[in-house]
C-alpha positions as CSV (number, residue, x, y, z in Angstrom):
1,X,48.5,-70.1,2.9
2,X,45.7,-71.4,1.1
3,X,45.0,-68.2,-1.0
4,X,49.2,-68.4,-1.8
5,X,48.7,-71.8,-3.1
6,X,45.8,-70.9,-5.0
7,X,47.4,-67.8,-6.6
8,X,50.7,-70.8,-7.3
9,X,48.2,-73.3,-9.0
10,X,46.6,-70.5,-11.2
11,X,50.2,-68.8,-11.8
12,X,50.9,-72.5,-13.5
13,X,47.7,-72.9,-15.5
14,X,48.3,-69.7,-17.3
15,X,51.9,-70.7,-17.8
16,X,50.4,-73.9,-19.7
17,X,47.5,-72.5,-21.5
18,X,48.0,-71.6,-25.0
19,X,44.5,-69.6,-25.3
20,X,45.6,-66.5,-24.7
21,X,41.7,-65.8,-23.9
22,X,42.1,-68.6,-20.8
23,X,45.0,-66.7,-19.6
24,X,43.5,-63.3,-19.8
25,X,40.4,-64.4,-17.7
26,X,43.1,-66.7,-15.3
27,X,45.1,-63.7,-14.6
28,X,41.8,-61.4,-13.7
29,X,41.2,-64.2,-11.2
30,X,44.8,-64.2,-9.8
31,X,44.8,-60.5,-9.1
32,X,41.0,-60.8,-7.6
33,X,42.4,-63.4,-5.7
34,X,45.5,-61.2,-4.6
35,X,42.9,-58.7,-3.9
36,X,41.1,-60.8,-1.0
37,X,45.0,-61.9,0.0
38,X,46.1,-57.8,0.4
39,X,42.7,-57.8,2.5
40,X,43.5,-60.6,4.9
41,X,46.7,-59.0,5.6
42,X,44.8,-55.5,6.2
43,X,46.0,-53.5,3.1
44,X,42.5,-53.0,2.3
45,X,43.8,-49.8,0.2
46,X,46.1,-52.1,-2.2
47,X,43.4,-54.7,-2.3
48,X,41.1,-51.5,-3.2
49,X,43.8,-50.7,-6.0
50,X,44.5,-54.4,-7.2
51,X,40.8,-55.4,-7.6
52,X,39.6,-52.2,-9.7
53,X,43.2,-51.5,-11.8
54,X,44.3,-55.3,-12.1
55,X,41.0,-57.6,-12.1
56,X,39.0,-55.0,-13.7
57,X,40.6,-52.1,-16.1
58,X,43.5,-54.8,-16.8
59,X,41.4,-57.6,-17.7
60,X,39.5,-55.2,-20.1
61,X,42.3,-53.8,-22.1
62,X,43.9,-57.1,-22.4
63,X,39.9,-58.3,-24.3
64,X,40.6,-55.7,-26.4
65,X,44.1,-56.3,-27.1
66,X,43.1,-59.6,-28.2
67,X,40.0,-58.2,-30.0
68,X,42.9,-56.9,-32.1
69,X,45.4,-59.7,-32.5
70,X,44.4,-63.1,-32.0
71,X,43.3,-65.4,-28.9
72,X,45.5,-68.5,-29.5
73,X,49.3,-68.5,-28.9
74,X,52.0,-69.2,-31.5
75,X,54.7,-71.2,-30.4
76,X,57.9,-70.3,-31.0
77,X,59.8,-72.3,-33.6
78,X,62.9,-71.7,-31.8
79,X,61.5,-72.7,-28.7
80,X,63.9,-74.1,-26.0
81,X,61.9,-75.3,-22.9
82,X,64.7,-76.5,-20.6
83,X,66.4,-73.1,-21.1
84,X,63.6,-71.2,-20.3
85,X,63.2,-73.5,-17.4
86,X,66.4,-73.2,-16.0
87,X,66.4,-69.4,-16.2
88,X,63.6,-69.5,-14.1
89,X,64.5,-71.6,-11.3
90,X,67.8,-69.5,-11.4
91,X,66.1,-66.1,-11.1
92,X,63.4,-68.3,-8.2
93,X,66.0,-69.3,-6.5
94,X,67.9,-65.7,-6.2
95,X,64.7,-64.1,-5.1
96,X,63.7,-66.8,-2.6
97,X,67.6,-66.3,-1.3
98,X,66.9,-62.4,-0.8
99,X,63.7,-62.8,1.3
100,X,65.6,-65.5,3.7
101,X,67.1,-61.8,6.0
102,X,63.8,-60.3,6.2
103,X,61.5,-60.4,9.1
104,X,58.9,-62.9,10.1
105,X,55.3,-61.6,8.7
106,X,54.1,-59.6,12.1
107,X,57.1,-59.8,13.9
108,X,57.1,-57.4,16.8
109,X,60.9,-56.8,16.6
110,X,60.8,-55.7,12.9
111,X,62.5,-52.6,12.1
112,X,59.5,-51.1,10.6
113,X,57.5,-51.7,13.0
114,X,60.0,-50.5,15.6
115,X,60.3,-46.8,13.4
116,X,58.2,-46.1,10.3
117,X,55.0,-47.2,11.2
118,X,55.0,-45.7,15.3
119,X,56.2,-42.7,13.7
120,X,53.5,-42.3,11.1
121,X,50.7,-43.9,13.5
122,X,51.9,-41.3,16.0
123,X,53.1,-38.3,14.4
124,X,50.3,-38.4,11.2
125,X,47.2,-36.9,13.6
126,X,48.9,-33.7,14.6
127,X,51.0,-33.0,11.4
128,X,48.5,-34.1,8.6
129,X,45.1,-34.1,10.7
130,X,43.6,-37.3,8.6
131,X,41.9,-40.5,9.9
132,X,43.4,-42.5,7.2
133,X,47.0,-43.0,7.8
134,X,47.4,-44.5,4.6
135,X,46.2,-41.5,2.7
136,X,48.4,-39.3,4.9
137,X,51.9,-41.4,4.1
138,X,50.5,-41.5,0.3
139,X,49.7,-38.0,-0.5
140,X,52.1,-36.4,1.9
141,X,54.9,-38.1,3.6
142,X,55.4,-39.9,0.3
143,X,53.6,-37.4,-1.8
144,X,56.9,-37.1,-4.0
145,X,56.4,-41.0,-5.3
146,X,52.9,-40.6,-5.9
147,X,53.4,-38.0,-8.0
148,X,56.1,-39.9,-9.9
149,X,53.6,-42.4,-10.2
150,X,51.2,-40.2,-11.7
151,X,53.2,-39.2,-14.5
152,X,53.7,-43.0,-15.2
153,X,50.0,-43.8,-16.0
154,X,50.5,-40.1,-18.0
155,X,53.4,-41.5,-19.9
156,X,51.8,-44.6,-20.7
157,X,48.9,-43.0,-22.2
158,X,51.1,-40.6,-24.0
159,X,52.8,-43.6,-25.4
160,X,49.9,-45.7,-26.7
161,X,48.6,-42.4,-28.1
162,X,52.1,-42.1,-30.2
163,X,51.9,-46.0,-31.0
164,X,48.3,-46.5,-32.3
165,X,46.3,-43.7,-31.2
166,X,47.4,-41.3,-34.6
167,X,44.6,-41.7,-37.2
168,X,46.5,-44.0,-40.6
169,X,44.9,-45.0,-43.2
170,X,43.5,-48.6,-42.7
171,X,44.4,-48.4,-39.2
172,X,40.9,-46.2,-37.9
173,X,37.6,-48.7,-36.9
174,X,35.3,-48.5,-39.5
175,X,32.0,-47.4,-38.2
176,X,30.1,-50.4,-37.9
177,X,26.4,-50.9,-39.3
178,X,24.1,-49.9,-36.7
179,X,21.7,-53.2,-38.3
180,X,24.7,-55.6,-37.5
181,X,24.8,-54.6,-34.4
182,X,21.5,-54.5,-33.2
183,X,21.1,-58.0,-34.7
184,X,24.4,-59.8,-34.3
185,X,26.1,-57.3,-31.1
186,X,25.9,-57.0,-27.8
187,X,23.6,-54.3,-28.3
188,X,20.6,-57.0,-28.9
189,X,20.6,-57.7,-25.3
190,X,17.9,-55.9,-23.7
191,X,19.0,-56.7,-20.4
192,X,22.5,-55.7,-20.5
193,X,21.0,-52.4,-21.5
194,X,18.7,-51.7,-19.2
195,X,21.1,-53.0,-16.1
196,X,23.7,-50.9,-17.6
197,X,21.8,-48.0,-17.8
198,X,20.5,-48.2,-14.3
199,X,24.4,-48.7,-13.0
200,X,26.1,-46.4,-14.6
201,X,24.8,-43.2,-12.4
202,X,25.6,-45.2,-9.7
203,X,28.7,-46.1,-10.9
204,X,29.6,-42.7,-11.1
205,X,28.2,-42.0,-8.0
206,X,30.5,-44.6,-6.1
207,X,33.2,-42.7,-7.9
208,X,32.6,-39.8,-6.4
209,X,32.2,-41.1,-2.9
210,X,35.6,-43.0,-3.1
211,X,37.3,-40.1,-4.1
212,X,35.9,-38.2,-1.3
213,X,36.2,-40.9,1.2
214,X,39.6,-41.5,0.9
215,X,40.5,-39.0,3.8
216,X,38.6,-41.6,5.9
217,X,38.7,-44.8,4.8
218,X,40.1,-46.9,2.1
219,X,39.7,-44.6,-1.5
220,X,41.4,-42.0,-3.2
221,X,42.1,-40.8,-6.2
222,X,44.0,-44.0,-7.8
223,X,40.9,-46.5,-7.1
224,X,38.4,-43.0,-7.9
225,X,39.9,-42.8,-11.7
226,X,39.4,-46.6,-12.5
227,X,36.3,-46.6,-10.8
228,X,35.1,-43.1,-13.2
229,X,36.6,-44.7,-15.8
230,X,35.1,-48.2,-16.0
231,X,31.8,-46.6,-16.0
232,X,32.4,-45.3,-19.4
233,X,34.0,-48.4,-20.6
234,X,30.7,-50.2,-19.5
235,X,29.0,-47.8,-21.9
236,X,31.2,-47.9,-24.7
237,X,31.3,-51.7,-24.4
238,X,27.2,-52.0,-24.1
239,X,26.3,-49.0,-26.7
240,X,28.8,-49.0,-28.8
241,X,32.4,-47.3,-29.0
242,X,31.0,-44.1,-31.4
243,X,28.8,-43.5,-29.3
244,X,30.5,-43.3,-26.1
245,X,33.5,-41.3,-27.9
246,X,30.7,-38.7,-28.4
247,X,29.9,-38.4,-24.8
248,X,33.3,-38.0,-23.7
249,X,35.4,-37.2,-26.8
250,X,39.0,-37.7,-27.2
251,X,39.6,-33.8,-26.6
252,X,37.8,-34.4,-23.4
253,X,40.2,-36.7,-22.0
254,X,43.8,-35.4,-23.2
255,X,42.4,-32.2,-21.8
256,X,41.8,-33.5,-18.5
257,X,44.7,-36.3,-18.8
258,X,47.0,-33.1,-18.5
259,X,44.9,-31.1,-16.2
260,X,45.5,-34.3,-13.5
261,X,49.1,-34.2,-13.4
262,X,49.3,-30.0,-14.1
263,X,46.9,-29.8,-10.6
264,X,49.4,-32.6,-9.1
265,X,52.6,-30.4,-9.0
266,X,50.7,-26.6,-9.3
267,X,49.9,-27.6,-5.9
268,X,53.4,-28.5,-5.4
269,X,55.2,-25.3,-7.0
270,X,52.5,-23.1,-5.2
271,X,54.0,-24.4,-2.2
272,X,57.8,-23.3,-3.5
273,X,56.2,-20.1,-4.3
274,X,54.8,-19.5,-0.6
275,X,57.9,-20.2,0.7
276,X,58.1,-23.7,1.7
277,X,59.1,-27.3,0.0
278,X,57.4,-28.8,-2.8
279,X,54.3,-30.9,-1.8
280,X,54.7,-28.9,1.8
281,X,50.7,-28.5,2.2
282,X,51.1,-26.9,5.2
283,X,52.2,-23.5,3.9
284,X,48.6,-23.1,1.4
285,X,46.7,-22.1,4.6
286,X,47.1,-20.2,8.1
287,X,46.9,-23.8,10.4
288,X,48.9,-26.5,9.3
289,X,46.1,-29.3,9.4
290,X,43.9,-27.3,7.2
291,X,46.9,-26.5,4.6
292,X,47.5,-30.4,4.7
293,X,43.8,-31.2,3.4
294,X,43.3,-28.4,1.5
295,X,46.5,-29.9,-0.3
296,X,45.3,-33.6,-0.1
297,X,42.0,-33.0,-1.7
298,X,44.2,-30.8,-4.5
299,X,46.5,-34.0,-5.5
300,X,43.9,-36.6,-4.9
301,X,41.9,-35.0,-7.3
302,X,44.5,-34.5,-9.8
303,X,45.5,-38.2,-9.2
304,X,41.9,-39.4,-10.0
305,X,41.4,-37.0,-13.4
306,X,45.0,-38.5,-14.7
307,X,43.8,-42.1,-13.9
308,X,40.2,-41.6,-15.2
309,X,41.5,-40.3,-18.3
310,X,43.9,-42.2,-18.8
311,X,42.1,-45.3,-18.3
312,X,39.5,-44.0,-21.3
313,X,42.0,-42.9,-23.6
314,X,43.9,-46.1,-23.8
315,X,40.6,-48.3,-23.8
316,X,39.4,-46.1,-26.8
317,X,42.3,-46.0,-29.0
318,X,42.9,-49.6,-28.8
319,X,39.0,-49.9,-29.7
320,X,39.3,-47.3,-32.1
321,X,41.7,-50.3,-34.1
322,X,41.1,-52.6,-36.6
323,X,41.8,-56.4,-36.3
């Protein structure tokens, strides 16, 4: 309850702040915050998820939204408070009304815990062969979703590529004055340099252990790709945009932004062309356990190049943009 309240009071403050820089860092909190909630409820998987995509990736493309716009709000000249107000409440009030049916938190009694969740606890050891259930109902009892989730963060790339990302005149950063930046930039820090450079392999590293963990433990490829991606972002941010555009180029990540979802369902339509359903691992090899990981490790990895790539692309064409 005290977390809840918490998340309420900062929900508020960045209803009431007109700095949008306040609210950016506020709502980088809240979703940390959420984070430790998701833990405490043993969803250490979301909380995985919420703390790298929403208190870390988020928070950074929001800075560099704002590096683009401006970091104090307008208000509205048409501005009606009490109607906004009341629309609220309204739309509060309806929600709170829908949650009134639902099960106590825990409730032995619950229908999900009375069907799903026995039959997955049960059943996932024998049919998918994982110890992490959670990877199991993600990847293949609800591998259909995730891939449909997949193509989002592909769309949404795709679109802020079509938005901003096309090169127009007076729209492209300038290169900036390697001088400036040296004496004005981030760059000047010797610290953040050296720290960064000493992180960043591990960074990576980490990467690749979460992606590989995930059969075992909280990972995948979803917390994988932020996790890849952010240590390029660190780069970019710390050394400068150019250069980081010329260790991973922009022909590097569309390539592998449509190599993530391409693996995702080629490792569905192989199974159509074996002879079984899409995202049916089972048919790819001669025991079914084996053809479920074999499968797993196919989509996890094409889940954790679309994120990765995605992550990069979007962070680099809004930096790529002039104020």
């Amino acid at each position: 309850m005290s977390l809840m309240a918490f998340m309420g009071v900062i929900g508020f403050a960045v209803a009431r702040l007109r700095n949008l820089f306040g609210v950016v860092m506020l709502t980088g909190i809240f979703s940390l915050t959420g984070a430790v909630l998701y833990v405490v409820l043993d969803a250490v998987d979301v909380a995985f998820t919420e703390a790298a995509v929403g208190a870390g990736i988020a928070t950074v493309l929001m800075l560099g939204t704002l590096a683009l716009t401006t970091s104090e709000e307008k208000p509205a000249s048409d501005n009606k408070p009490l109607l906004s107000l009341l629309l609220v409440t309204v739309t509060g009030a309806v929600l709170i009304y829908g949650t009134l049916d639902m099960p106590y938190y825990g409730e032995a009694t619950a229908p999900i815990n009375n069907h799903v969740a026995p039959r997955y606890l049960e059943e996932s050891g024998r049919e998918i062969g994982l110890p992490n259930v959670v990877t199991s109902v993600l990847a293949s009892y609800r591998g259909y979703d995730t891939l449909g989730e997949t193509f989002v963060i592909f769309t949404a790339a795709c679109g802020v590529l079509l938005i901003i990302g096309r090169p127009q005149r007076g729209r492209r950063r300038a290169r900036r004055d390697a001088n400036w930046d040296i004496e004005h930039g981030i760059r000047k820090n010797v610290i953040l340099r050296v720290v960064s450079k000493l992180l960043l392999p591990l960074i990576l590293l980490f990467a690749l252990y979460v992606q590989w963990h995930g059969d075992f433990g909280p990972g995948g490829g979803f917390q994988a790709g932020v996790i890849f991606a952010s240590a390029f972002i660190l780069y970019a941010i710390i050394f400068d945009v150019d250069l980081a555009r010329a260790v991973i180029g922009p022909k590097v990540t569309r390539f592998f932004l449509a190599l993530g979802v391409t693996l995702y369902a080629g490792t569905g339509t192989a199974c159509l062309l074996f002879g079984s359903n899409f995202l049916d691992y089972s048919i790819l090899l001669d025991e079914q356990t084996r053809g479920q990981h074999l499968g797993i490790t196919l989509v996890e990895f094409g889940v954790g190049m679309t994120v990765a790539a995605a992550m990069v692309t979007i962070f680099f064409t809004f930096a790529s943009q002039e104020r």
